[in-house]
C-alpha positions in Angstrom: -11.8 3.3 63.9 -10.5 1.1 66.1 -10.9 -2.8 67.7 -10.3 -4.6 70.7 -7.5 -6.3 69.5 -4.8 -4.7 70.1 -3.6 -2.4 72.8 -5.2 1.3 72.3 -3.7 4.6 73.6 -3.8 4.6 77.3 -6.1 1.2 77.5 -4.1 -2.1 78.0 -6.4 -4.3 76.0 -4.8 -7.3 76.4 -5.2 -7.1 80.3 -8.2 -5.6 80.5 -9.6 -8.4 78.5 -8.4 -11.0 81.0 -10.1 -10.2 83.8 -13.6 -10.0 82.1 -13.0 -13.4 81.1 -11.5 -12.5 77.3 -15.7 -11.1 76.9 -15.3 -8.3 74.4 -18.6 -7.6 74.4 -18.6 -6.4 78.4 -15.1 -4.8 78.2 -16.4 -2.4 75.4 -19.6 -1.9 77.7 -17.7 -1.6 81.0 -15.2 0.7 78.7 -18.1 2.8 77.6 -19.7 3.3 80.7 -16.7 4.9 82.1 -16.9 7.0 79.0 -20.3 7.9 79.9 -19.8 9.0 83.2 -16.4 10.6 82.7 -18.0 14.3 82.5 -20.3 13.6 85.5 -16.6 12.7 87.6 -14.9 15.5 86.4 -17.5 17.8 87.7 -17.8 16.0 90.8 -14.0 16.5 91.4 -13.8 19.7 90.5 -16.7 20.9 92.2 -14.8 19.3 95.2 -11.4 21.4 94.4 -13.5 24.7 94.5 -14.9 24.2 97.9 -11.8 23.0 99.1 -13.5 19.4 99.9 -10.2 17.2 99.7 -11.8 14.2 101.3 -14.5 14.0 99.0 -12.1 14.6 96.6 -10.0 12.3 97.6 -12.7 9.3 97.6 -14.0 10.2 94.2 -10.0 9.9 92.9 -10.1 6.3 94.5 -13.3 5.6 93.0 -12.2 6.2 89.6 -8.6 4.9 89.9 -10.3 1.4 91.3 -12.4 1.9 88.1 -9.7 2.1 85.7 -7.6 -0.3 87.4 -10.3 -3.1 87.2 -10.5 -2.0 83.2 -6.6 -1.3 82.5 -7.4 2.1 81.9 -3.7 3.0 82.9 -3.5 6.6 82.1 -6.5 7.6 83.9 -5.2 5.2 86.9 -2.1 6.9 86.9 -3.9 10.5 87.1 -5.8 9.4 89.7 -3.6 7.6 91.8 -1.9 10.9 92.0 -4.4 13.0 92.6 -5.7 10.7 95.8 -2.1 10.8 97.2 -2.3 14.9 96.6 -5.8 15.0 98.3 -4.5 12.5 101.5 -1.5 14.7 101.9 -4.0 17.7 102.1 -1.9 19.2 99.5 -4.9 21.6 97.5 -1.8 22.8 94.9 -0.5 19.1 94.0 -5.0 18.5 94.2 -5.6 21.4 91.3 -2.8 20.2 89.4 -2.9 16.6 89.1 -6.7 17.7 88.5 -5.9 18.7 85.7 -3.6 16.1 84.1 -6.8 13.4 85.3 -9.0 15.7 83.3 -6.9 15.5 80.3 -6.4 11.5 80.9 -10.0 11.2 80.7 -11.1 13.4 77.9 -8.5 11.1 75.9 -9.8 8.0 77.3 -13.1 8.8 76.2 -11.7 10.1 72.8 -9.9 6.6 72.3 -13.4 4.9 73.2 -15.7 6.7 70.7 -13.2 5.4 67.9 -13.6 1.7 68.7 -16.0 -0.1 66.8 -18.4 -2.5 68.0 
C-alpha cells in the first residue's frame, strides 16, 4: 500500500497537493473519484471512436485531461492531451490509437489509487 507522501506512479503528489491547499483528505477524494468514473469515460470515448463522433470525442478528452491536470494526474493528461489533438485534426487513426494508450493511462491510474491507503 501506498501514502500521499511521496510521488506515486504517474500522480505528482507533491503538486497535486498544492493546489488543494496541502488537504490530503480531498486530494485522495478528488483522486478517487476520477477512479470512480474512469470506466464510465472510457466507454464514453470509445463509444464515440465507433460512431466516428470525433467532436464528442474530442470534448470528453478535454474533459478528462482538464481533470487530471487540476489533480497532477500526468500520465492520463498526457494521453489525453494527445488524443484531443488527434480528434481536432480529425485524424480517426491517431483517435483509435492514442485511445488506447489513454485507456491503459487510466486503468493504471486507477490501479495506483486502490493501493493508497487512507
Amino acid at each position: 500500500m501506498s501514502d500521499l507522501s511521496s510521488n506515486l506512479p504517474g500522480i505528482n503528489v507533491v503538486e497535486g497537493l498544492a493546489r488543494v491547499a496541502r488537504n490530503k483528505k480531498l486530494y485522495l477524494k478528488l483522486l478517487r473519484r476520477v477512479a470512480t468514473d474512469a470506466p464510465g469515460i472510457k466507454e464514453k470515448m470509445s463509444e464515440a471512436v465507433m460512431s466516428g463522433d470525433l467532436n464528442s470525442l474530442r470534448e470528453q478528452a478535454h474533459s478528462i485531461k482538464g481533470s487530471s491536470a487540476n489533480l497532477s494526474i500526468t500520465d492520463v493528461y498526457a494521453a489525453a492531451q494527445q488524443l484531443e489533438q488527434a480528434a481536432k485534426d480529425e485524424d480517426m487513426t491517431g483517435a483509435v490509437m492514442h485511445l488506447g494508450a489513454l485507456e491503459s493511462a487510466l486503468d493504471a491510474y486507477v490501479a495506483v489509487v486502490a493501493g493508497i491507503e487512507d
